[in-house]
Residue frames as a rotation matrix with the C-alpha (Angstrom) as fourth column:
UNK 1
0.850 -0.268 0.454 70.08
0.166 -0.681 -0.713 222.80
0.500 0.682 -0.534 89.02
UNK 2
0.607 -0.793 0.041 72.35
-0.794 -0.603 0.079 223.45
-0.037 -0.081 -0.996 91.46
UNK 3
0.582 -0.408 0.704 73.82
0.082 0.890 0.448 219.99
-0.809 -0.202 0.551 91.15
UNK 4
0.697 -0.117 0.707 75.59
0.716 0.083 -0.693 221.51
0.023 0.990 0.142 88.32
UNK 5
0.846 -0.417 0.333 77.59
-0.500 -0.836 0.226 223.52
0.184 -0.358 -0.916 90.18
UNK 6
0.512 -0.325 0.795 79.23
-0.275 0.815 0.510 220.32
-0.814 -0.480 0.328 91.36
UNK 7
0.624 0.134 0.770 79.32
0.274 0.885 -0.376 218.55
-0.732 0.445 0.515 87.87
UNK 8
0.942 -0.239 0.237 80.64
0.027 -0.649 -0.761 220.91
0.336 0.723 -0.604 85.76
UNK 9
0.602 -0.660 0.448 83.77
-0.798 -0.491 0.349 221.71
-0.011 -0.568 -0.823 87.93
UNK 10
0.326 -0.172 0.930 84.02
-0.421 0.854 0.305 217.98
-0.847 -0.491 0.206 88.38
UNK 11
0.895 0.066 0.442 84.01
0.426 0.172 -0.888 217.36
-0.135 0.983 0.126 84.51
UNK 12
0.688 -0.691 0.221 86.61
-0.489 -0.667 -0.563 219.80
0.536 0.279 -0.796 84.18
UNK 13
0.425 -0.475 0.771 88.62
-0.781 0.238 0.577 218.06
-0.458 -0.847 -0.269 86.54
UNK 14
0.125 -0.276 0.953 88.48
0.448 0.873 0.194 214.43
-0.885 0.403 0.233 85.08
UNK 15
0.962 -0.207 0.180 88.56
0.127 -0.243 -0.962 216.22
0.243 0.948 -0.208 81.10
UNK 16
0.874 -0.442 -0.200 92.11
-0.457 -0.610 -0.648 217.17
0.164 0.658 -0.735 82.48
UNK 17
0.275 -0.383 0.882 93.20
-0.345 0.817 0.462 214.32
-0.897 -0.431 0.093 84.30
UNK 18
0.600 0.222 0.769 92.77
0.260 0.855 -0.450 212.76
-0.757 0.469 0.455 80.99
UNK 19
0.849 -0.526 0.054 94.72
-0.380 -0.678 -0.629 215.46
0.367 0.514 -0.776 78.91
UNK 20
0.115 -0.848 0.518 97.80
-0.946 0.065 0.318 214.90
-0.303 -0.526 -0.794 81.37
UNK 21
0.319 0.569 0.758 97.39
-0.568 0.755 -0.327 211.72
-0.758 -0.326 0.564 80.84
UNK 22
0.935 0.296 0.196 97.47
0.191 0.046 -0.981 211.51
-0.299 0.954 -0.014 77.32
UNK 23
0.492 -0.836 0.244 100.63
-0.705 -0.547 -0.452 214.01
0.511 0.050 -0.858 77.31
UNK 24
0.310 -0.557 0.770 102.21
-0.581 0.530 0.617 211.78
-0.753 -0.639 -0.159 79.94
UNK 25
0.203 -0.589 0.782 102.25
-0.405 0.677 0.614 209.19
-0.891 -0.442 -0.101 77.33
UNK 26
0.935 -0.198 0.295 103.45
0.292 -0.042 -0.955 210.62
0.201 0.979 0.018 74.10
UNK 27
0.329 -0.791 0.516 106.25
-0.940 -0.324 0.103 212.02
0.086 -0.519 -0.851 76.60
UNK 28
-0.185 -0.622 0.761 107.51
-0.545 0.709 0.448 208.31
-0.818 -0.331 -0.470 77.87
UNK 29
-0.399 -0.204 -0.894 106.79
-0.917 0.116 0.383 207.30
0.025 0.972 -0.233 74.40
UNK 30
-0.427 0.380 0.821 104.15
-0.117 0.876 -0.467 204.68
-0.897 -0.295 -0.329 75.42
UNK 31
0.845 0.505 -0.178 102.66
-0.251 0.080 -0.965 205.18
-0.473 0.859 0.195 71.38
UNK 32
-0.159 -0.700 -0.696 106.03
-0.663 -0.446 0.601 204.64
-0.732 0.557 -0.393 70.33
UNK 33
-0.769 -0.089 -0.633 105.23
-0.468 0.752 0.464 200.96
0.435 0.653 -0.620 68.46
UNK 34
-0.053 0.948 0.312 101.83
-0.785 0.154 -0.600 200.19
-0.617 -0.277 0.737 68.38
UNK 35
0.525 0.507 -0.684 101.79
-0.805 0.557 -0.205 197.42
0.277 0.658 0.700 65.87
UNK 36
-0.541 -0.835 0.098 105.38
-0.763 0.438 -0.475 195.67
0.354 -0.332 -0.875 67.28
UNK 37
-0.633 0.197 0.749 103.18
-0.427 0.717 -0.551 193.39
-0.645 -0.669 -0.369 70.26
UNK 38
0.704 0.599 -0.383 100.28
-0.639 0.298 -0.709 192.45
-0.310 0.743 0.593 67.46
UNK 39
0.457 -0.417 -0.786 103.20
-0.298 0.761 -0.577 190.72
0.838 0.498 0.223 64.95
UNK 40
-0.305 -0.940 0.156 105.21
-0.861 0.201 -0.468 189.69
0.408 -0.277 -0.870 68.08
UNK 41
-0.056 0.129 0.990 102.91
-0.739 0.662 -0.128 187.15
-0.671 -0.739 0.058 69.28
UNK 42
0.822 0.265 -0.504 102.84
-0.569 0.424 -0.705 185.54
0.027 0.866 0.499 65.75
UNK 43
0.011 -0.952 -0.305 106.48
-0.502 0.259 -0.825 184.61
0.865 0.162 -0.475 66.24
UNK 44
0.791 -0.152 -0.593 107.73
0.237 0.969 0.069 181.73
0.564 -0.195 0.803 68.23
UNK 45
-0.225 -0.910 -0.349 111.08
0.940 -0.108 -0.325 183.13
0.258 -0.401 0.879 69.43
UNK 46
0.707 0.600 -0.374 111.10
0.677 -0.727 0.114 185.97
-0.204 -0.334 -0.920 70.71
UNK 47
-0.271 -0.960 0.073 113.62
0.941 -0.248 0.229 187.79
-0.201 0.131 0.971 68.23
UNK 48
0.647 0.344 0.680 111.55
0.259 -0.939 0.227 191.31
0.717 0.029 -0.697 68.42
UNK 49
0.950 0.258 -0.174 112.93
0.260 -0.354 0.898 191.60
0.170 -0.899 -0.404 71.82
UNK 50
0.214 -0.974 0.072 116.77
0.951 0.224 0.213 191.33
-0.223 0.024 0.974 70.76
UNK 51
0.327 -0.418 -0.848 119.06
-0.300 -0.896 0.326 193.96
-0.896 0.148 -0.419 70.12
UNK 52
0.752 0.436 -0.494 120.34
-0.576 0.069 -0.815 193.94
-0.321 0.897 0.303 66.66
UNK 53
-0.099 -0.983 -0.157 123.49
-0.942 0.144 -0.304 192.69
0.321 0.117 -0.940 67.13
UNK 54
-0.480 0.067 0.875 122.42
-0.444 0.842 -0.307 189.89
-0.757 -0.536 -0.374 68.76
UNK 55
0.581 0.716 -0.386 119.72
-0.606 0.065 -0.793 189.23
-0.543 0.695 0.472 65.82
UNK 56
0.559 -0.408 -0.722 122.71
-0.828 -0.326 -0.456 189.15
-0.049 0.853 -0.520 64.12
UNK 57
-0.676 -0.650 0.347 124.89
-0.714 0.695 -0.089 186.57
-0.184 -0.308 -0.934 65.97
UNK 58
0.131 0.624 0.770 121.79
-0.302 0.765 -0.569 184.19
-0.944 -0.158 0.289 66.22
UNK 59
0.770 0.321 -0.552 121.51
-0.581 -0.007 -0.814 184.11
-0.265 0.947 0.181 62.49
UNK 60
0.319 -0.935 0.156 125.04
-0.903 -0.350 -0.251 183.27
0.289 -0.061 -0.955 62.22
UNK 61
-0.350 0.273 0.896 124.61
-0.782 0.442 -0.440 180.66
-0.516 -0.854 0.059 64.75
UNK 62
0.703 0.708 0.070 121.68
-0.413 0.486 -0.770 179.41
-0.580 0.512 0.634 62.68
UNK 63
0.591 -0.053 -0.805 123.98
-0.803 -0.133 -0.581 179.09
-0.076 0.990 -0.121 59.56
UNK 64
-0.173 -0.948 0.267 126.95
-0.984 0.174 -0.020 177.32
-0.028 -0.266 -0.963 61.11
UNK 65
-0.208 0.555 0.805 124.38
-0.741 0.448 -0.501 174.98
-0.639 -0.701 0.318 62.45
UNK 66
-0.965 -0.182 -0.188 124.10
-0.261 0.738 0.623 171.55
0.025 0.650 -0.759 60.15
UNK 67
0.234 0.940 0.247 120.74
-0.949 0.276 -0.153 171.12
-0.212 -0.198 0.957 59.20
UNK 68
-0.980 -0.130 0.151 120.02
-0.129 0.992 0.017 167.11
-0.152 -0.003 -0.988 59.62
UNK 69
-0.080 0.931 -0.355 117.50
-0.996 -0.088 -0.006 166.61
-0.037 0.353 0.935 57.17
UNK 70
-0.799 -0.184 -0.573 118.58
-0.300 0.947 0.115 162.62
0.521 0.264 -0.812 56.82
UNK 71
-0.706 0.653 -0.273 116.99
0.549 0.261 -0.794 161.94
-0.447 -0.711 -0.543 60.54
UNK 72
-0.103 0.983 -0.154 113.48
-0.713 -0.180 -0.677 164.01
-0.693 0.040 0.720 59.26
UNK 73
-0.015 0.362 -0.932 112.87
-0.832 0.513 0.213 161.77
0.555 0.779 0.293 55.77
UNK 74
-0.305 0.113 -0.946 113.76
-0.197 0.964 0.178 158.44
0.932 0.240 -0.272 57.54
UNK 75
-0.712 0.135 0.689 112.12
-0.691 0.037 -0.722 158.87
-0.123 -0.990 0.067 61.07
UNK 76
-0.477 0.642 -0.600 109.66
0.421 0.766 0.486 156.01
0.772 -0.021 -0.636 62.04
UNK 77
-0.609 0.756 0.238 106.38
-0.524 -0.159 -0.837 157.47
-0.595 -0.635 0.493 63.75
């Protein structure tokens, strides 16, 4: 019984460790995108991680960019 003197206090302790905790990291906005890392590993490049402007330039980039379909149809493997 009296080992409940102990436990109880001790409970209370870790119950608010875990509160703070919790608060700590809706404050630094650690929930802020929970689904973001899930679709980012689906994705080859890693255009999640850009800024949007950049997004933007790549694309751009992309367009300029001659696709050379000739050399896929007549490759020899």
């Amino acid at each position: 019984m009296t080992i409940l003197y102990l436990l109880i206090p001790l409970s209370l302790v870790l119950l608010g460790l875990a509160v703070w905790a919790f608060f700590w990291a809706v404050k630094n906005d650690q929930f802020e995108d929970l689904e973001g890392p899930a679709h980012r590993i689906l994705f080859d490049d890693d255009e999640n991680d850009m800024t949007p402007e950049a997004r933007k330039q790549r694309r751009r980039a992309a367009e300029r960019r001659p696709h050379d379909s000739d050399s896929d149809e007549h490759s020899d493997r």
